[in-house]
C-alpha positions in Angstrom: 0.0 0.0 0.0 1.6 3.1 -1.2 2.0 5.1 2.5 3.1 8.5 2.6 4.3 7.3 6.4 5.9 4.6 5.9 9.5 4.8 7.9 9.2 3.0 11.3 6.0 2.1 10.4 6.1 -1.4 7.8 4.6 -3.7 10.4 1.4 -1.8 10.7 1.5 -1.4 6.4 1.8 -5.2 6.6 -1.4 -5.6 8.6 -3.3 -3.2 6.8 -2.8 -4.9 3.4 -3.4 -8.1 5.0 -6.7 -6.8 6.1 -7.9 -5.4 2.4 -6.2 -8.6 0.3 -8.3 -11.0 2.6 -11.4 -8.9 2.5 -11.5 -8.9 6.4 -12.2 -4.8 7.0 -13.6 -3.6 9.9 -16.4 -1.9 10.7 -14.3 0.6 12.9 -10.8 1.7 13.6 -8.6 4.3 15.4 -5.2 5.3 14.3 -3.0 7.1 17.9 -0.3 9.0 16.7 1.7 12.8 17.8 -0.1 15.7 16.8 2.9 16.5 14.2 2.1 13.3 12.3 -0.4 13.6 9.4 -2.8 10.7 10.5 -5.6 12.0 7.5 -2.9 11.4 5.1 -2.1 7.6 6.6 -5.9 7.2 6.6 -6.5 8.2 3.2 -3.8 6.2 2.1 -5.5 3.1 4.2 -9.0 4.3 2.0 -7.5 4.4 -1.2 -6.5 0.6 -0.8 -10.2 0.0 0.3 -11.8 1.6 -2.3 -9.4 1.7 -5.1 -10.5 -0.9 -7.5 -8.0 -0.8 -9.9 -5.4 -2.0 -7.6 -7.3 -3.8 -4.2 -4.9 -2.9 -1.4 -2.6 -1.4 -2.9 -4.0 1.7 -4.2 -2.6 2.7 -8.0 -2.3 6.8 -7.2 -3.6 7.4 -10.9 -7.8 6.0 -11.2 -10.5 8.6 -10.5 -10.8 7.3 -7.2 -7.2 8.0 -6.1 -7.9 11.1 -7.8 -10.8 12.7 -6.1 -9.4 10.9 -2.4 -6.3 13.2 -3.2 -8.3 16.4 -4.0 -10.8 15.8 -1.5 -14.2 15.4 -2.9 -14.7 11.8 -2.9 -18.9 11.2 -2.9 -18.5 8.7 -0.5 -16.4 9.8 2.1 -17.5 11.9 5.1 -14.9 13.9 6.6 -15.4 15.2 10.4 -12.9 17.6 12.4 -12.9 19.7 15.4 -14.8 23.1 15.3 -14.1 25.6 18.0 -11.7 23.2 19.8 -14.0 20.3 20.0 -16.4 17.9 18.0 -20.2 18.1 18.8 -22.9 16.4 18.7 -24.5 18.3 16.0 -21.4 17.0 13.4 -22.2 13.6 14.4 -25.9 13.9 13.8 -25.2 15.5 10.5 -22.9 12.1 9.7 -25.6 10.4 10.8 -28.2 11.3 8.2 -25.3 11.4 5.1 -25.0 7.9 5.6 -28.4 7.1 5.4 -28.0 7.4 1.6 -26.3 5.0 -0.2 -22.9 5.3 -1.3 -21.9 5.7 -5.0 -19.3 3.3 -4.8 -18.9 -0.2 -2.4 -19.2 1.5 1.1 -19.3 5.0 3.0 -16.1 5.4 4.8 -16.0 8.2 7.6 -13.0 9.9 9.4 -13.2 12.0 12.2 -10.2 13.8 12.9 -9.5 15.1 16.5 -11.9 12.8 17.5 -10.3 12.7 21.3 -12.2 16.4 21.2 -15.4 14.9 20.9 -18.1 16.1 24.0 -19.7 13.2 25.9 -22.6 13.4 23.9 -20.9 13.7 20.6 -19.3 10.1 21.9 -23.0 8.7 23.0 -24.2 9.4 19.8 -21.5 8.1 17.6 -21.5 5.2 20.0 -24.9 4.3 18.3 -23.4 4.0 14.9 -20.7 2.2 15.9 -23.0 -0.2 17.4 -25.2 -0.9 14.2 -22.9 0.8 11.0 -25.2 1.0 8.2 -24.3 -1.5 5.3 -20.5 -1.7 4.8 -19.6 1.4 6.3 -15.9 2.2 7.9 -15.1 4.6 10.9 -11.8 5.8 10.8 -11.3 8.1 14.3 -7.9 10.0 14.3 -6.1 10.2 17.6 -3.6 12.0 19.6 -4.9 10.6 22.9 -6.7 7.5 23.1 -7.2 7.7 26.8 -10.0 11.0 25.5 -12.6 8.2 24.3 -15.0 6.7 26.7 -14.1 2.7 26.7 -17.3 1.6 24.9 -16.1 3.4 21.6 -12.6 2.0 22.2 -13.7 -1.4 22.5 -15.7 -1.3 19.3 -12.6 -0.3 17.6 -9.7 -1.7 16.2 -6.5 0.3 17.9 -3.4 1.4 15.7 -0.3 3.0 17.1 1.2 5.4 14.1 5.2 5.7 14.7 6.1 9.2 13.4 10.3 9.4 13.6 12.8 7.1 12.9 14.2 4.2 15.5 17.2 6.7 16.7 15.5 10.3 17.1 12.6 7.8 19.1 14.8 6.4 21.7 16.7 9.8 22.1 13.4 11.4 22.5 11.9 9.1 25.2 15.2 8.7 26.4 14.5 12.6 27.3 11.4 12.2 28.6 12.2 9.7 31.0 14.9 12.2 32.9 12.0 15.0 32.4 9.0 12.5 34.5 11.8 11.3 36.6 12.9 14.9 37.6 9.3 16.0 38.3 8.1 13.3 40.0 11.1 13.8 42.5 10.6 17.4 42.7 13.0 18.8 40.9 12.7 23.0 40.3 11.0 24.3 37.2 14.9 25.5 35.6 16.2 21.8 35.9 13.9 20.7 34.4 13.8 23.4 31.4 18.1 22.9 31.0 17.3 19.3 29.9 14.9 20.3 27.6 16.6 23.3 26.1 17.4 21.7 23.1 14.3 21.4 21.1 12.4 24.7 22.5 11.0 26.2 19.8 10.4 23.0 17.3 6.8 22.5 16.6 7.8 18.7 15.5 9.8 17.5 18.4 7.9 19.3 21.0 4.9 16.8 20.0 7.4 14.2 19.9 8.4 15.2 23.9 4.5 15.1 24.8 4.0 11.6 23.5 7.3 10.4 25.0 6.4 12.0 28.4 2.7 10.0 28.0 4.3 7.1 27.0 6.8 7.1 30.2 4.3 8.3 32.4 1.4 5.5 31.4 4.1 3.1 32.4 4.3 4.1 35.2 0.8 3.6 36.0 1.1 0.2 34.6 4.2 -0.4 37.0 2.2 1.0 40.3 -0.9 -1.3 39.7 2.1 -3.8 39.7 3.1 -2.8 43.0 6.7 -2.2 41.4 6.3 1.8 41.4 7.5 4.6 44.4 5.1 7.2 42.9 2.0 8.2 43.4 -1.0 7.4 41.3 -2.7 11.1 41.7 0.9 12.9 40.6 1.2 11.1 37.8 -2.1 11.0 36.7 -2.0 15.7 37.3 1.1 15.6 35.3 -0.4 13.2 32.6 -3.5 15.9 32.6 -0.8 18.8 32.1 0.4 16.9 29.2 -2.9 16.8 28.0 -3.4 20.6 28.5 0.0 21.3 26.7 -1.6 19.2 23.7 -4.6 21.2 23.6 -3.2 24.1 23.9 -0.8 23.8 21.1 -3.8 22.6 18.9 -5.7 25.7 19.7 -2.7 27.6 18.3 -0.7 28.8 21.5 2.8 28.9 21.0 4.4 25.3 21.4 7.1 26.8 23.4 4.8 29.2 25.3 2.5 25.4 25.7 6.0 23.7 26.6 7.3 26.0 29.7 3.8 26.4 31.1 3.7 22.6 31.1 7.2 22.5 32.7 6.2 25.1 35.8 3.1 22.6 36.6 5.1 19.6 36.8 8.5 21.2 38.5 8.4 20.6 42.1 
């Protein structure tokens, strides 16, 4: 399948052919991935092999299909985002009722970008669909934070981690984010803290790449305390993991990343 993400990420490629060639598609599906990766791009590029008939799961980049998917105005694909800093329920309802009509083509394929912004009762009522999807539809929810969704969506769902740099920036940048939970969650100040990060203040890119390695680290460390193999507390991780989530929002709202990035270091220094 021709991928415009494709570094670090052939495993999940593999799978997703696999699903198309053997005709085993799900209703449903989230991709997780940084806010600085293009997750509608590796969606459409997923759609393209669904619907492309020229070249089933591949996707040939040349038919009418590829064509309009590229420039957007594909008949049978619904495209949902945030509005205002969130999805509501009114943009669900309104998905709702479009795929009451039949498609053109095979199926109706929806994605909902941001779809971690969704209100409760945006969620309730997409719940519904997810439940009973009409005919051969497919749900494609994009993700920064998958933790956002109420459990019932997640569980309807099949759940994609999108990889976003290569192997060696990855393990430098978690690498980082370990010191950075490490020296919060032991109280050290606020300029400590900054000094290790100095680096990449002011980079759009690998300030999202610092927020998803400081989730990463700090969902382990969840995972470790219901262990019993953890000296922190459950209720400081889980504030810091919040102030991630602010940073996130914030920078998706259009604050400066590195205004989003010191604020998020003065909540979590000691």
């Amino acid at each position: 399948m021709r991928f415009n993400e494709k570094e670090n990420n052939t495993n999940l490629i593999t799978r997703l052919d696999n699903v198309v060639k053997e005709d085993k598609i799900s209703h449903a599906y989230i991709f997780e991935g940084s806010g600085c990766l293009d997750k509608r791009a590796f969606a459409e590029s997923f759609v393209k092999g669904i619907l492309c008939s020229n070249n089933l799961g591949e996707n040939c980049g040349r038919c009418s299909i590829c064509d309009k998917i590229d420039h957007d105005n594909h008949e049978d694909i619904i495209h949902i985002s945030a509005e205002g800093g969130s999805i509501k329920d009114e943009k669900i309802v309104e998905m709702q009722e479009k795929l009451k009509t039949k498609p053109f083509g095979d199926r109706n394929v929806v994605v909902i970008s941001d779809c971690d912004t969704m209100t409760v009762r945006a969620q309730n009522r997409l719940l519904k669909t997810l439940e009973e999807p009409p005919g051969k539809t497919v749900i494609i929810l994009l993700s920064e934070n998958i933790e956002n969704l109420v459990q019932t969506i997640q569980s309807r769902c099949v759940k994609y981690r999108i990889n976003y740099f290569g192997s060696d920036n990855y393990d430098s940048m978690l690498e980082k984010a370990n010191k950075v939970v490490k020296m919060s969650l032991d109280g050290e100040p606020f300029y400590k803290i900054k000094n290790e990060v100095e680096d990449i203040i002011g980079s759009a890119e690998e300030t999202a790449a610092l927020l998803d390695g400081l989730q990463v680290v700090y969902r382990n460390l969840l995972m470790n305390n219901a262990k019993g193999i953890s000296i922190y507390k459950d209720d400081k991780i889980m504030d810091n993991i919040h102030a991630v989530e602010k940073a996130r929002k914030q920078i998706k709202e259009g604050v400066s990343p590195v205004y989003a990035l010191k604020n998020l270091l003065l909540v979590i220094g000691g």
